[in-house]
C-alpha positions in Angstrom: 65.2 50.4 14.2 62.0 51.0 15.7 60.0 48.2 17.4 55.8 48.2 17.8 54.0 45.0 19.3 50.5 44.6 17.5 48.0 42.7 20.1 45.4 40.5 18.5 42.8 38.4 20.2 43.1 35.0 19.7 39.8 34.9 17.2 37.5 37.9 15.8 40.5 40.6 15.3 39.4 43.0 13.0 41.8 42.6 9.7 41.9 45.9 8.3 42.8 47.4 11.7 46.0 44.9 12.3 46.8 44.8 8.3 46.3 48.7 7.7 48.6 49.9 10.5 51.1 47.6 10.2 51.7 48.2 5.9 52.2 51.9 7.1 54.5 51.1 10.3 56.4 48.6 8.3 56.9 50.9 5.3 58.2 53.7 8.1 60.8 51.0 8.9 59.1 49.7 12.1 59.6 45.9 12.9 56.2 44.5 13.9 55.9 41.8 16.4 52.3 40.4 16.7 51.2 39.2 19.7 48.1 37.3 21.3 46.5 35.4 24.4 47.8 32.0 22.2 50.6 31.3 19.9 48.5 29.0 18.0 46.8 30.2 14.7 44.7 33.4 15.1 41.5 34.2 12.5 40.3 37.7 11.8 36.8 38.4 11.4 37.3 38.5 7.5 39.1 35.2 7.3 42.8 36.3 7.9 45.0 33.5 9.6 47.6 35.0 11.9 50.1 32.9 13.7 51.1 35.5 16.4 55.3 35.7 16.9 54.7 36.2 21.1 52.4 35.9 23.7 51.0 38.4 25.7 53.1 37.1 29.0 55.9 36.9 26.6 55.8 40.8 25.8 58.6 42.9 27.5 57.2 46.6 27.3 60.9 47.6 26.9 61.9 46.4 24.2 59.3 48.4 21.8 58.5 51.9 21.1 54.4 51.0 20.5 52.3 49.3 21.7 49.0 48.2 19.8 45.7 46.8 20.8 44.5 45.8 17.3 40.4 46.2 17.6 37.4 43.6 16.3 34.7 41.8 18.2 37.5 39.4 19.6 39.3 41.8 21.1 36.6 42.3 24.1 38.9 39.2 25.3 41.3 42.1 27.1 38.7 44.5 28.0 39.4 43.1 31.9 42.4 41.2 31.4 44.9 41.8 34.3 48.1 41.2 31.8 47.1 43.9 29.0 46.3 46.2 31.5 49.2 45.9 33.0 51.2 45.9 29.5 49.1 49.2 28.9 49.7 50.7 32.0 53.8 49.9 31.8 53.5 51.5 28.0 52.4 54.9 29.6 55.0 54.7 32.8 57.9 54.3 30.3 57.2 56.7 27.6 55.9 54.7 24.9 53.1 55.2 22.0 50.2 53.4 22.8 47.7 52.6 20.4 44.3 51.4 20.6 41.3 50.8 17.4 37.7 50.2 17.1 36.7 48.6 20.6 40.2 48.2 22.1 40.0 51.6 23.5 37.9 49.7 26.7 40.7 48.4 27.5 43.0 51.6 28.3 39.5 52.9 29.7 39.5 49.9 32.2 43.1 50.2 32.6 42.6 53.1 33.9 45.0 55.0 31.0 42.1 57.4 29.3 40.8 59.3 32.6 41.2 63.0 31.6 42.6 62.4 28.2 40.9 62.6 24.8 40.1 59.7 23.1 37.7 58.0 20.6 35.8 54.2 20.0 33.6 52.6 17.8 30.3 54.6 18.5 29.0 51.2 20.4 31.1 51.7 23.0 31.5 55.4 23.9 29.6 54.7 26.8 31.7 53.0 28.6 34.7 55.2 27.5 32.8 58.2 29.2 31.9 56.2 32.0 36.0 55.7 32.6 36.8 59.6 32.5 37.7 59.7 28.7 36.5 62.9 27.0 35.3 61.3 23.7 35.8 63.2 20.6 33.5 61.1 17.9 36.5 61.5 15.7 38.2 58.9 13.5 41.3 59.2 15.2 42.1 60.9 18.7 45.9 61.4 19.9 46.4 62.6 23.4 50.2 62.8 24.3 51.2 59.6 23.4 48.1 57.6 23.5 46.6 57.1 19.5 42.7 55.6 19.8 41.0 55.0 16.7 37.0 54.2 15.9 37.1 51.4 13.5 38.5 49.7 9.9 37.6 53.2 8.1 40.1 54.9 10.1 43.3 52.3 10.4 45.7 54.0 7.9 45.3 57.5 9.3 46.1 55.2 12.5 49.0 53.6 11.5 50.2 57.3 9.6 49.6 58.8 13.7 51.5 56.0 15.5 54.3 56.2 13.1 54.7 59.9 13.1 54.8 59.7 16.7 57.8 57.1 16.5 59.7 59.5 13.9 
């Protein structure tokens, strides 16, 4: 059986974009872990509680076949944060489908992961995506290799569809 790791942020994930994907994974017969910064209680942005299964210190890049930044205000949280880059960047070395939605694309940008590759954001924040080496598309959903990005809620089911048919 397949294996993806979902990453919230501890508050302000963006529902649709953790809910959405992970419907279609599971569906696909992909056991979904969801991980955050905290095991305690996590809230989306439109009032889903999440209590996360891992930690992000606890996630061993090995033992899944995706890994997903989940997008939503709260998710600027890993933008800079040494341990999703590195959890990003190990993704990449070993082969694996990484995912990112919405705003969580800055955080492969500042890891360093979307230099040279197509990719896309929510419209706020294809500055900075640029500014990293990305050639942003605008499009609802980018895949480059094995790197999925998507640019918001609109766009998590086509997401989900891309990981998964990427894991088949």
């Amino acid at each position: 059986m397949k294996k993806a790791v979902m990453i919230i942020a501890q508050n302000g994930f963006r529902d649709e974009e953790l809910q959405d994907p992970k419907k279609v994974l599971e569906a696909g017969a992909v056991k979904v872990i969801i991980a955050s910064s905290s095991k305690s209680a996590s809230q989306g942005v439109l009032g889903t509680v999440v209590n996360p299964d891992i930690t992000l210190d606890e996630i061993n890049v090995s033992d899944f076949d995706a890994v997903i930044f989940v997008g939503g205000a709260g998710s600027s949280q890993y933008w800079n944060d040494p341990v999703a880059h590195r959890i990003a960047k190990e993704a990449v070395n070993q082969g694996k489908v990484l995912g990112a939605i919405c705003i969580a694309p800055v955080t492969l940008a500042n890891a360093g992961l979307l230099n040279g590759k197509k990719a896309t954001v929510w419209s706020s924040e294809s500055e900075q995506l640029k500014a990293s080496g990305a050639l942003y598309t605008g499009k609802a959903v980018e895949q480059d290799g094995k790197i999925v990005t998507a640019n918001g809620p609109t766009a998590a089911v086509e997401f989900g569809k891309t990981i998964l048919k990427l894991l088949e």
